[in-house]
N, C-alpha and C positions, 0 to 999 in steps of 0.2 A: 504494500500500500504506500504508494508514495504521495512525498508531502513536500513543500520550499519553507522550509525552517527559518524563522525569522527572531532579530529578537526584540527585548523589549516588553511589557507587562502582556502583549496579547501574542506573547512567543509559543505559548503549551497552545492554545486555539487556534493558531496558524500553522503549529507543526500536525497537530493531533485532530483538531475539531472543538467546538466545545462542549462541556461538558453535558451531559443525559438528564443532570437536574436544574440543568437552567431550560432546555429546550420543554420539557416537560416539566413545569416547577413545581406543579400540588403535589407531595406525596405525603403517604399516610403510616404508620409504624403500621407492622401485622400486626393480624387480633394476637392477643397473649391469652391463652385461653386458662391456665391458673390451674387445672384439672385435665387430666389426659380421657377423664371417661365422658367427657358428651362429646367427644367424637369416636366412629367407628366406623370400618370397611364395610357395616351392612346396618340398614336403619332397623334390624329386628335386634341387634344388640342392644341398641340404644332403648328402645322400649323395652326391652329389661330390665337394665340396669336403671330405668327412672320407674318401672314398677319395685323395685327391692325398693329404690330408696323410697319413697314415697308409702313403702307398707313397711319402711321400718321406725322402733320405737323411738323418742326422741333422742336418749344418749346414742344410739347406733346410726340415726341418721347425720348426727351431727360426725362421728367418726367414718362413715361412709362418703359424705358431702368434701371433706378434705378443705376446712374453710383456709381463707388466708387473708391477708389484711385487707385485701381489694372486697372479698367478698366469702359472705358466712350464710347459712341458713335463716339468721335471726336479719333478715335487714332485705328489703324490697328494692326493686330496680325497676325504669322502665320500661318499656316495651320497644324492644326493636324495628326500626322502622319498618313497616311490612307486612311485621310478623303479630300475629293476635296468640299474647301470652297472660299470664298472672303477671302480677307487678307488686300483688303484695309479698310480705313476709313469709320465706318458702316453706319455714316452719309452720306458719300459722294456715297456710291457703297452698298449695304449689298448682291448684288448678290443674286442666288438664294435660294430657300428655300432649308436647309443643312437637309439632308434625316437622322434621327430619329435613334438612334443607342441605341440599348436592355443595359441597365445597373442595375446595384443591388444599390440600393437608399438606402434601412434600411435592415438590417439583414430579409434575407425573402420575402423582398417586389419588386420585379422587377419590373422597369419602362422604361421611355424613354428620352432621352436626346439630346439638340441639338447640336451637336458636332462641334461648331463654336470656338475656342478660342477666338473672340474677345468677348464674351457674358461670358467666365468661367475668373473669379479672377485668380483663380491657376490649372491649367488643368493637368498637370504631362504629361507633352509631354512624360516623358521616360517609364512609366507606357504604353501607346499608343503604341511606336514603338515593344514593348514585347508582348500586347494582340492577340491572333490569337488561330488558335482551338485548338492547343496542352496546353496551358498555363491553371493555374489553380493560381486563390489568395486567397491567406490567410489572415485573418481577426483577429484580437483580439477585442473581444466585452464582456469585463468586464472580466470575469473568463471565459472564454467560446472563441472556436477556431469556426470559420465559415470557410468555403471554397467554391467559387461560380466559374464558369467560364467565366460570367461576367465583366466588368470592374468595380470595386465598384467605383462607384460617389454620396456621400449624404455625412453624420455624419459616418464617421466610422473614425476608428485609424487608424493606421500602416498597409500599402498595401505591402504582401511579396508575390511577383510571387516566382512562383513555379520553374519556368527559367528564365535567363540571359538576351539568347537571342530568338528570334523566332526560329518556328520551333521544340520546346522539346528541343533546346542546351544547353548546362551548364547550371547544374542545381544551384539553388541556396541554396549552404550546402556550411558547413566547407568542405575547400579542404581537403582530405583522408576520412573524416566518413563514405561513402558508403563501400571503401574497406574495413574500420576496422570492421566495423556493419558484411558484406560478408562473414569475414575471421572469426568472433567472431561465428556469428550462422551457419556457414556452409552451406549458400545458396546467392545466387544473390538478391541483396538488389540495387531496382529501384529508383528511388526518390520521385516517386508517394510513394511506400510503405513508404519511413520518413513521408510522411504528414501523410499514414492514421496514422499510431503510436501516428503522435501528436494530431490527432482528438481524440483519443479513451487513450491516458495518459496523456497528457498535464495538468496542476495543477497551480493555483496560489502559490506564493513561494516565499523567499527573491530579490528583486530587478524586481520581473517581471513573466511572466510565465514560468516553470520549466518544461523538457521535460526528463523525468529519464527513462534512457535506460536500459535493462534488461542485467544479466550479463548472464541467462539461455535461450538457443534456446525455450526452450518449453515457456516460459511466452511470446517470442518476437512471436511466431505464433498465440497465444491467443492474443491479440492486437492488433496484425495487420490483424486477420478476422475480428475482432469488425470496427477496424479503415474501412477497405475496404466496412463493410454493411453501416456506418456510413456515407460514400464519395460518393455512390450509391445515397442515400438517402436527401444529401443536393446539391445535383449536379441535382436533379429533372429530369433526362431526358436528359443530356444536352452531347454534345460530343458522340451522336449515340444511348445510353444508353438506357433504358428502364424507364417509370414513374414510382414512386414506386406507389406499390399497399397496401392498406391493406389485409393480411390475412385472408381467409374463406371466397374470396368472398364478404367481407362488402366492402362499398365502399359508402360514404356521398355523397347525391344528393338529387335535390329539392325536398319538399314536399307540399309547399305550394309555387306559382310563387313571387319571388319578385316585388316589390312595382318600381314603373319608380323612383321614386326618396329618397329609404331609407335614414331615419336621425339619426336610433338607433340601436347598437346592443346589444343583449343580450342571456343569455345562461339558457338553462334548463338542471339539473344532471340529473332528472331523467330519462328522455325520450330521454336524450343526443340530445338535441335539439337548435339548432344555429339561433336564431333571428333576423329577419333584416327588423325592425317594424311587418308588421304582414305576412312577408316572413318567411320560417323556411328551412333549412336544415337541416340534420340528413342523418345516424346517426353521431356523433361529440364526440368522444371519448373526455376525462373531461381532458388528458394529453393534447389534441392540445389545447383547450380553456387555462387550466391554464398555457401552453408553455411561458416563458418569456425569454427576454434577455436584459441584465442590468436594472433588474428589472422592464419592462413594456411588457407586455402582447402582443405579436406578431401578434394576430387576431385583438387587439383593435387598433393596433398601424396601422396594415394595413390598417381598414377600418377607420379610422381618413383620412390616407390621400387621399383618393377616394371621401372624402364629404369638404374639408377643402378651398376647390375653391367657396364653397357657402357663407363663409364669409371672400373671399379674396376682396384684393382692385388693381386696374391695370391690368394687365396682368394678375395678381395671379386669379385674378375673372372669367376665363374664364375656360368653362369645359364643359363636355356632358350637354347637357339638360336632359337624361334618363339615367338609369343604364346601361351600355354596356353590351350584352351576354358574352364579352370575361374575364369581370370580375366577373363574376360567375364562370366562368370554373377555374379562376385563385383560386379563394376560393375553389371550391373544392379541387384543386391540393394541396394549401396549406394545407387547413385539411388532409390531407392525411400525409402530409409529416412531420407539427408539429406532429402529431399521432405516428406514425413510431418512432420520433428521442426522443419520452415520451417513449416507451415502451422500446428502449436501453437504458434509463439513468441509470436505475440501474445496469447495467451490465455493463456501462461504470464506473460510481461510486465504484463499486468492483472490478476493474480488479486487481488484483496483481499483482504486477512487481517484487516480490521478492527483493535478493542484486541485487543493480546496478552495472553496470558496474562503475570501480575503475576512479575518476576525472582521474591519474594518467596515467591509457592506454589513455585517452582521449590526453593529451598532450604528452604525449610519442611517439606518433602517428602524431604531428601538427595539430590534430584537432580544438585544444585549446590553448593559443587565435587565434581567425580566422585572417588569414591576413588582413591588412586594405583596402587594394586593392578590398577586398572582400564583402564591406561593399557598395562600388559605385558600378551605373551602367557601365554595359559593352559597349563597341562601339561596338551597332548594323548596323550603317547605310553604305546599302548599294547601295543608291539610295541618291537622291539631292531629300532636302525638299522645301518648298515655305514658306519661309520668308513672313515679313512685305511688303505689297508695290509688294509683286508678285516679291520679288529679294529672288536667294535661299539663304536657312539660312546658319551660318555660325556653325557650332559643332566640 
């Protein structure tokens, strides 16, 4: 990737680009969810384990509940935007069981979540009021950009919707970089096209990750088809979309039935054969198995947390008795899509961006620095939420 290094205070954004949290300014910490049991790989766990707790006696709920300074049994929250939950005192009322909402847990791993805030430490209410089908987030996970449509709730960084507010509205960029980008390559520049760009250039780099905009129309449409087959492909289906498929027809399915209750995985090169004690899939291209992010293995990290209820303790201890059919069909999906995004890395790793566009058009333009204004979230509410105690909140 070449750059004309310059120096001077706009020397790292004329060598590199600038930086993924100016271009995109809102971002939001992950949920911290305080408790590992309201989430699970299958919403029939979770209605378990809010059935024990709920039919247990006060001293065992509160030892079950696993309180912490954020949050205890004795003390009401409000209702998630959304979501129609109890809000009082979970000891005194927990209401009913709070229907199970699709979340991205680990990079890759989709799961299920109970969307009660009085059970989440730190929930990002304002993360909620923005999730809806238009929306899409962006992720930083080490060197490497994810995008899910999802709400991400587990261990991740920094949550950057893709918009402000519901609905696809304002998008979240430096205010003018779509017109200058429009006016620079001579075509309408969406804001979905910024993200693909940053899936398919983005780079670690002085201060953060680095997103070097091309100064030539022709490098910006090589990227941004890379970035859109890229956004196809981690987006799995999701927003109308189609699965991704692998190429010629292959396509990983069982070969031997798995085991009710596998405890090992393991890989074979040569027969590209996928493990799960004396269960096998195949075929399993050697890029999805050796697929990692921040350094841990995306297949291992997966099926870790699918077996890790067998040496939990409380709540944590509860899980299928057998392997679910629907977490087969998710491994295969998976395999397919680490597969896919192994066979772009090289052509992601090559792309050339040629000279960048000059720091200097960037703030010439106000692109740079982004307003501070722009850095918070926007007031979305156009509706009265439920507080504490069933009184509405106040925002």
């Amino acid at each position: 990737m070449s750059a004309n290094v310059t120096e001077g205070p706009d020397g790292a954004e004329d060598a590199a680009g600038p930086l993924l949290d100016d271009l995109l300014p809102w971002s939001v910490p992950g949920l911290r969810l305080g408790r590992a049991w309201v989430t699970a790989p299958d919403p029939g766990t979770l209605r378990a384990r809010w059935t024990a707790l709920t039919g247990a006696d006060a001293p065992e709920r509160d030892r079950l509940f696993r309180p912490t300074r954020a949050r205890s049994p004795h003390a009401g929250a409000a209702a998630l935007p959304g979501q129609r939950t109890a809000t009082g005192r979970f000891s005194a009322a927990p209401g009913p069981f709070p229907e199970p909402v699709r979340v991205l847990h680990e990079p890759f791993d989709e799961q299920w979540l109970l969307p009660d805030q009085r059970l989440i430490d730190a929930a990002r209410p304002e993360l909620w009021r923005v999730r809806d089908e238009q929306q899409l987030f962006l992720l930083e996970a080490g060197p490497q950009v994810l995008v899910t449509a999802l709400l991400p709730a587990g261990r991740t960084g920094p949550v950057r919707p893709l918009h402000r507010r519901p609905g696809g509205a304002e998008p979240n960029l430096a205010p003018g970089l779509l017109d200058l980008l429009g006016a620079r390559y001579g075509t309408w520049v969406a804001p979905e096209d910024l993200l693909c760009w940053v899936l398919a250039a983005a780079r670690p780099g002085p201060g953060g990750l680095r997103v070097p905009l091309p100064a030539a129309a022709e490098q910006w449409r090589a990227g941004l088809e890379l970035g859109h087959r890229l956004l196809r492909i981690q987006l799995r289906g999701a927003r109308g979309g189609e699965p991704p498929r692998l190429p010629g027809g292959r396509r990983p399915y069982v070969r031997q039935a798995l085991p009710a209750r596998p405890s090992a995985l393991a890989y074979d090169a040569g027969s590209e054969t996928l493990y799960l004690d004396e269960g096998a899939v195949s075929p399993v291209p050697a890029g999805a198995w050796e697929y990692e992010v921040s350094g841990v293995r995306v297949l291992e990290r997966w099926f870790a947390a699918r077996t890790a209820y067998r040496d939990g303790e409380g709540l944590e201890a509860l899980g299928p008795a057998e392997w679910p059919q629907s977490w087969t069909s998710e491994l295969l999906s998976l395999v397919t899509t680490l597969a896919l995004l192994a066979e772009l890395e090289p052509a992601r790793a090559a792309l050339a961006v040629g000279p960048l566009l000059p720091s200097a058009d960037l703030r010439a333009a106000g692109v740079l620095p982004p307003p501070r204004r722009s850095r918070r979230p926007a007031s979305v509410l156009d509706h009265h939420e439920e507080g504490p105690g069933g009184q509405f909140a106040l925002l």
